[in-house]
N, C-alpha and C positions, 0 to 999 in steps of 0.2 A: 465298795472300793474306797480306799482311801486318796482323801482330796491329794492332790500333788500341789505342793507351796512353787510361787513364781518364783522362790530362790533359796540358796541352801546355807546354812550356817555350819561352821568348820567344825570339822570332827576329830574327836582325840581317843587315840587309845593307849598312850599310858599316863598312868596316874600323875606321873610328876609333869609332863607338860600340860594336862587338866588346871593342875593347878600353880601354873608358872601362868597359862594365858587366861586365867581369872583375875588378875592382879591387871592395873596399868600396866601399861608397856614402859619400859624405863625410859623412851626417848621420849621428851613431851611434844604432846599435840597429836601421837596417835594412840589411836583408840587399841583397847588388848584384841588378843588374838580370837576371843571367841566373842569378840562386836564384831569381827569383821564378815560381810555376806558376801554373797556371790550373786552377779548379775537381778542386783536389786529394781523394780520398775520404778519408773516415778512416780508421782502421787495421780498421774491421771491415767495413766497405766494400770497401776497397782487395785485401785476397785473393779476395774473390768476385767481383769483374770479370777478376783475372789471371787464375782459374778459367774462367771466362766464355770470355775470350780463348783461351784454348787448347781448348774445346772443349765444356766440364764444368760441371755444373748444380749439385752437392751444396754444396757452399759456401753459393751464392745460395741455395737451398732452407733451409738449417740458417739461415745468417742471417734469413730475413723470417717462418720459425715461431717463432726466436725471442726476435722483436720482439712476437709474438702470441702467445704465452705467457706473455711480462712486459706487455703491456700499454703496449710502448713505442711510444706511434702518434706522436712527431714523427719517431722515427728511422724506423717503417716506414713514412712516406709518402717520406722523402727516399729512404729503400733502394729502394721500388717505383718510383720515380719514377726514381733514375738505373739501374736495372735495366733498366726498359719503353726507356729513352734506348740502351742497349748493346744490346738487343735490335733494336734496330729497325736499326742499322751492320750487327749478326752476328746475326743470326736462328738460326745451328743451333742453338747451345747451346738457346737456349731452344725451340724446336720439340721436341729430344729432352728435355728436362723437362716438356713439356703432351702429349706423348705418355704417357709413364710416371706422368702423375697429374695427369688429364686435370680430376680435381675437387678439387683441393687449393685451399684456399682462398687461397696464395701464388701459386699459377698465377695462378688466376683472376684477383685482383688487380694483378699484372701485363698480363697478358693485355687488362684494361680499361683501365689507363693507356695501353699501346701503343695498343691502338685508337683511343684520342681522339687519342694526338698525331698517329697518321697523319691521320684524321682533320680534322684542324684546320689542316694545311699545306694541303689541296686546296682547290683553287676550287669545289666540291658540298660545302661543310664544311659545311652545314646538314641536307642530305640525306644524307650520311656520318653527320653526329653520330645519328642516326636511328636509322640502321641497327646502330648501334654496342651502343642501350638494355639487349637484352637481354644484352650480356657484363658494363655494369656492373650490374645487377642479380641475376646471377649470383654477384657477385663480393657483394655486402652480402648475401646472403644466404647464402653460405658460413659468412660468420659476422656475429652477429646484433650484438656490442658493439665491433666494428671500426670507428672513423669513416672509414676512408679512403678506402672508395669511396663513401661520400657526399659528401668530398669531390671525386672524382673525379666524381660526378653533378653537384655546383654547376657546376665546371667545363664540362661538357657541356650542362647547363640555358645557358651563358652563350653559350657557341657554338652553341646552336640558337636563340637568339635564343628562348627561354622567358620569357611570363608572369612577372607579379609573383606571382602566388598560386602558382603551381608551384613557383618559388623558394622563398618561405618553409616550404611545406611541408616542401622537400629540408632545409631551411635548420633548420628545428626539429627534423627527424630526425637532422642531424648533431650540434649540442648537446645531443640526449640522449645521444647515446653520451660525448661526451667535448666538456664545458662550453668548453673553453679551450683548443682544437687548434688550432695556428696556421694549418696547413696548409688548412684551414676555412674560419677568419677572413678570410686573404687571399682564398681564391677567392670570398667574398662581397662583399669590399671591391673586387675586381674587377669581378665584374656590378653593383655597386652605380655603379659609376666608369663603364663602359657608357652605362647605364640613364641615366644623371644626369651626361650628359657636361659638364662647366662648372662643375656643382654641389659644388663640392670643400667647401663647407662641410660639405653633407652625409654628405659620407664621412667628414670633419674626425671629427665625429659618431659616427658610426657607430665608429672608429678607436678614439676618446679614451673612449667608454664600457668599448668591450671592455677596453681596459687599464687601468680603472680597477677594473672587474672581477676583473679575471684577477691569481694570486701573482705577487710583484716578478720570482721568476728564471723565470715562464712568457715564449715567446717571444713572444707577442701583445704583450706590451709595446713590441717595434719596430711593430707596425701605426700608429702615428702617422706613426712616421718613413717609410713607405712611401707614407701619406697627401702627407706633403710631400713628396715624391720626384714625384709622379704630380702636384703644383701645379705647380711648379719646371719640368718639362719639358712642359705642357702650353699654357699660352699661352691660355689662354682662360677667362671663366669671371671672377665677382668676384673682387674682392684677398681673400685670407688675413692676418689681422691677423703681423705679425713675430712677436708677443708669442705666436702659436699655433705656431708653426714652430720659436719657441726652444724651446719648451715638447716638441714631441715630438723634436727632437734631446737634446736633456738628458733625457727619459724614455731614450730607444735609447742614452744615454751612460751609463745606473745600469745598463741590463740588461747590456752590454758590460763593466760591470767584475768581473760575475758570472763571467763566463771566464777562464781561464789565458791566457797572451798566446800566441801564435800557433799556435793551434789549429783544425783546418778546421770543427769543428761550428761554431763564431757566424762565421764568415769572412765569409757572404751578408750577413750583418746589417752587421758592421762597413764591409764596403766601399759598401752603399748608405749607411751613415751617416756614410762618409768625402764621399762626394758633396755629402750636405745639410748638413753642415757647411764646406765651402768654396765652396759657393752662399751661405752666412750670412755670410760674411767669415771662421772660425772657425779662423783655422790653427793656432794651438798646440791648440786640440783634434782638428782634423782629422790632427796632425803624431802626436800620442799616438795616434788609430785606426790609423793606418799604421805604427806603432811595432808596436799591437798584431798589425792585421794578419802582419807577419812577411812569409813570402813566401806566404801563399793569398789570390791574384786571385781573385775570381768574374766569371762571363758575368752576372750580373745585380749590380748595374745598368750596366755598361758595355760589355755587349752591346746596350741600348736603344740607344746614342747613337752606336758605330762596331761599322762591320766587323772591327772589330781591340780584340776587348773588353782582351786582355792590355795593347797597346800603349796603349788609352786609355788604362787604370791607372795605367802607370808614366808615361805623359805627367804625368798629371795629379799621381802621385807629386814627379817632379822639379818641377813646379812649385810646390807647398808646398812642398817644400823650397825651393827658391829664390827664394818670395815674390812670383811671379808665376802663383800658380794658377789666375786666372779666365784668363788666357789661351791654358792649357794645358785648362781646358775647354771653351773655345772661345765663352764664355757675354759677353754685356755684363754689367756691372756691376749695371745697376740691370731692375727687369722680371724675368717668368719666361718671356719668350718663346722657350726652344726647345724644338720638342714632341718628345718622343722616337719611336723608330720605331716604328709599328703592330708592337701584340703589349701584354700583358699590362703592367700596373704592378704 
């Protein structure tokens, strides 16, 4: 079987754009079209899925104890999280890691992310999510000051179609562990956006507290810009004042200067904020996030909106470059009428 790469480089099939995106890009400071990846890992990432791929668990193991040893829950929800994703392609590797340590709390933790996303693709994703309860609770109880798999429960509370009072319960148990986990934040700004489908005030809300809350270089700071992201493509629901939209692009535009330019940790953040800034008209800002970006595409937010999240990017890259952006993302001018595709905001 052929290895599966942790990310994909863009593909072309006619000859002239092959060789338009071999050449620099004419705007400087980005890299051409076929530098650009898709959902690149970072460098402590990126050996534990090679690992992975050929066969081998130790890597993945040393990595996510020790994210839980330091206390690092953004990095160990994103590592569990595209762990449980290579798991689920290549199952051996990790089959022979939950064999040999059947109760480690990194197993576990994985092991409950897998289950939800299988989970969550079937048409019994209610009755799946169900049956799934006892491995995330397996996994928060391995270790008691971990938020991740309570994140991983909000999430599952959203997809069982759970209660408001259940929610919040989940919801206070995960801010005690750790006040300001973004990984949290979003999966409650998601049931909240559910629950309250229309109500985008109230997420507004929900959004603009927590990052008011939370230190300037915490990632909760972009949940506004997520907020607009899930207006913008939804199409429904009162107006959002402009003046609140500028307000959470320019909050995601101070955390982004927090990062070194083209680096895969803020990559997700910067390329939803490349979106909600050329939804706003914002191309010299928008044109510095794609500066920043470098070449790390993400599938979110541009897997929301095509089959083809790499090629949306760069669609949508050439056209801030060339000043015709709103038509390269396919959007009218005025209105937030296109909904993106069922699946998370």
């Amino acid at each position: 079987m052929a290895l599966l790469p942790p990310f994909h480089r863009a593909s072309r099939t006619a000859a002239s754009r092959t060789a338009r995106s071999a050449a620099p890009h004419p705007v400087a400071g980005l890299p051409a079209d076929d530098e650009v990846l898709l959902d690149v890992p970072d460098d402590r990432l990126g050996p534990a899925l090679v690992e992975a791929a050929r066969g081998g668990y130790q890597a993945a193991a040393a990595l996510l104890a020790g994210t839980r040893e330091r206390a690092e829950w953004e990095y160990r929800d994103r590592y569990a999280t595209r762990l449980a994703a290579f798991a689920d392609a290549r199952p051996e590797w990790f089959e022979l890691w939950r064999a040999a340590a059947p109760r480690d709390p990194d197993v576990l933790l994985v092991a409950a992310q897998l289950a939800v996303d299988r989970a969550w693709r079937s048409p019994a994703r209610a009755e799946l999510l169900r049956e799934v309860s006892p491995l995330i609770t397996a996994a928060a109880q391995s270790d008691i000051g971990d938020p991740v798999p309570w994140r991983i429960a909000l999430d599952h509370a959203r997809g069982a179609n759970a209660g408001h009072k259940y929610f919040e319960e989940l919801w206070a148990a995960a801010v005690r562990r750790a006040p300001h986990h973004y990984g949290c934040h979003v999966a409650a700004k998601r049931y909240l956006a559910e629950s309250w489908h229309g109500s985008h005030r109230e997420c507004f809300d929900f959004a603009d507290r927590a990052a008011q809350d939370a230190p300037a270089g915490s990632l909760v700071q972009a949940l506004p810009v997520r907020a607009a992201f899930a207006y913008l493509t939804d199409g429904c629901g009162p107006q959002v004042p402009r003046e609140r939209l500028e307000a959470a692009a320019d909050r995601a535009v101070d955390l982004s200067a927090r990062f070194p330019a083209a680096d895969p940790w803020p990559a997700e953040i910067r390329n939803l904020l490349t979106y909600v800034l050329v939804r706003l008209d914002r191309r010299d800002d928008a044109l510095a996030q794609l500066r920043l970006i470098g070449p790390y595409a993400t599938s979110f937010p541009w897997g929301r909106l095509s089959d083809d999240p790499l090629g949306h990017f760069l669609a949508v890259r050439e056209g801030v470059c060339s000043g015709v952006a709103w038509q390269a993302l396919g959007h009218p001018r005025n209105g937030h009428g296109e909904r993106a595709r069922p699946g998370d905001h």
